[in-house]
N, C-alpha and C positions, 0 to 999 in steps of 0.2 A: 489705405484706400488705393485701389488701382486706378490704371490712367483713365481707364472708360469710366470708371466709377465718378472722378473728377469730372472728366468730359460733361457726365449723365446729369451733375448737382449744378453745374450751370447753366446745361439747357432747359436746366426744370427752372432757376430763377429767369433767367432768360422769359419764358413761358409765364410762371407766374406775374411778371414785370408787365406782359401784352395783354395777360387776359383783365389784370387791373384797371387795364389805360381803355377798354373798348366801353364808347359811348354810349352807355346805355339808354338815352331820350333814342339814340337814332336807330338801336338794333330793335325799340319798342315800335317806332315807327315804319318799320322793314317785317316785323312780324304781326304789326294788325295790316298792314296794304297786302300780306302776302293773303291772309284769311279774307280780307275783302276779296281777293281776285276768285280765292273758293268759292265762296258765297253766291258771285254775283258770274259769275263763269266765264270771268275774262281768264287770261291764259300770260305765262308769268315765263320770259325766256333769261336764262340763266347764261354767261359769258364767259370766257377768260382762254387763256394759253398757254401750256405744257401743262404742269403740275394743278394750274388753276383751271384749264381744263377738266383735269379729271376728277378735281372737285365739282365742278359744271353739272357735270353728269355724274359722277354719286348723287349730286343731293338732286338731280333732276328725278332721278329711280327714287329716292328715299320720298318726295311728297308723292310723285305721280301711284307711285305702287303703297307706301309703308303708311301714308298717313290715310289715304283714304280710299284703301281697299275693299272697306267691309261701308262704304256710306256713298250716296250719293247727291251731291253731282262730284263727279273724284276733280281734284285738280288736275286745271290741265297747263300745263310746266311743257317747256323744250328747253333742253339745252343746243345752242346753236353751234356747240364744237363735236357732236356727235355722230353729223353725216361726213365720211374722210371723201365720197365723191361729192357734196357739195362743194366741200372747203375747197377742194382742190383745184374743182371747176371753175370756181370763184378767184381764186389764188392767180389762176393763171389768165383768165380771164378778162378780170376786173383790178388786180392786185391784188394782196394780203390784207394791207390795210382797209377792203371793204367787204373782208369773208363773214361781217355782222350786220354790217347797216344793209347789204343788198339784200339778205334773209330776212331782216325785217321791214325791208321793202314791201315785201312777198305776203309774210306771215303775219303782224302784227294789226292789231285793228285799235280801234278810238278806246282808252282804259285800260289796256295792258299795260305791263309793267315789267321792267328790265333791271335785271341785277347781273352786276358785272364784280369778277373777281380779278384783281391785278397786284401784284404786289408793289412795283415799282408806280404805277396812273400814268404812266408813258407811252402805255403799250398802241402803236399806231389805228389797230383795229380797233380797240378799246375806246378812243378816244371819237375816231367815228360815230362809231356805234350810236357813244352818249350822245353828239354834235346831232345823230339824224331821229336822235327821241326825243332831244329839248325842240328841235323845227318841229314837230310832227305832236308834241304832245302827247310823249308818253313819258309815265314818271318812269326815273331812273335812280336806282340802289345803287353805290358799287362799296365792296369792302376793300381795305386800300393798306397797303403798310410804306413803307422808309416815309418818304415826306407827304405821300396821297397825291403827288406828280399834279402833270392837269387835270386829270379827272377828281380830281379832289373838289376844284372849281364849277367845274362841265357837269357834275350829277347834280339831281337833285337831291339826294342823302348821303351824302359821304358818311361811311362809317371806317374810320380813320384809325387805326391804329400805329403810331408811332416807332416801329420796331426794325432797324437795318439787315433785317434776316429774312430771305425767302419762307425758308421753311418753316416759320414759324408765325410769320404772314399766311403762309396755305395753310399750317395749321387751325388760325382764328377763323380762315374761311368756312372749316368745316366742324369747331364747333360754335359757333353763331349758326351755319344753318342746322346742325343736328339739335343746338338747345330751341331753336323756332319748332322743329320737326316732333319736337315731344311737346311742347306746348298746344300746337296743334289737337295732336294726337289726342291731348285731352278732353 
């Protein structure tokens, strides 16, 4: 067996080990609030930074375009890491840690709904964010890996998966939202 070959059979147990351990009451409860926000036409902003960013924004394109292209009323999804002149105006502005909560200052109204992707639940923004959706009364999703940090506490769903690896933290992030994205679809 080669070294990558080696490397490949323990990211896959690695992998198998997270997808085992993901909550399933709470990823059920994160995929019927997401079809209530369809349904009912509130609008659903999606979080996170670097890698969890651009899971943000894949799966913000994957509901906004891929689930309900061909139906109406289509979701309506923002991911909040996707304007680089907002963030930055914000960033520098306001600080880092509020390039969430002031956008949903702006953006959010009474029933929306907030999923946040972090791996570490430390993340300063992140933790915001939650802090200014529990004041304000908007539920909060975050999917979360190593210990689910303080957002583990701070959301209203922790969907918590147990695993000391980034990458495979972003990984659960994008398939929990691609297995919601096909059930939808249905």
């Amino acid at each position: 067996m080669s070294e990558f070959n080696k490397f490949s059979e323990s990211y896959f147990a690695k992998l198998n080990t997270a997808l085992q351990s993901i909550p399933r009451e709470s990823v059920n409860e994160l995929a019927e609030d997401i079809r209530r926000v369809w349904k009912n036409k509130m609008q659903l902003f999606i979080i996170g930074n670097g890698g969890s960013a651009g899971n943000a924004i894949h799966l913000a394109n994957d509901y906004l375009y891929g689930i309900s292209r061909d139906k109406t009323p289509r979701i309506r999804v923002n991911a909040l890491a996707s304007n680089s002149s907002v963030i930055t105006c914000l960033a520098n502005d306001e600080g880092y840690e509020n390039i969430f909560s002031e956008q949903l200052k702006t953006l959010a109204n009474k029933d929306d709904q907030l999923l946040a992707f972090s791996g570490s639940g430390n993340s300063p923004n992140i933790l915001k964010a939650l802090e200014w959706c529990k004041e304000n009364n908007i539920k909060s999703h975050a999917i979360l890996g190593y210990s689910g940090g303080k957002a583990k506490k701070l959301c209203d769903n922790p969907i918590h998966i147990p695993i000391d690896d980034m990458q495979i933290s972003e990984d659960i992030q994008l398939i929990v939202g691609h297995m919601i994205m096909q059930w939808l679809c249905d």
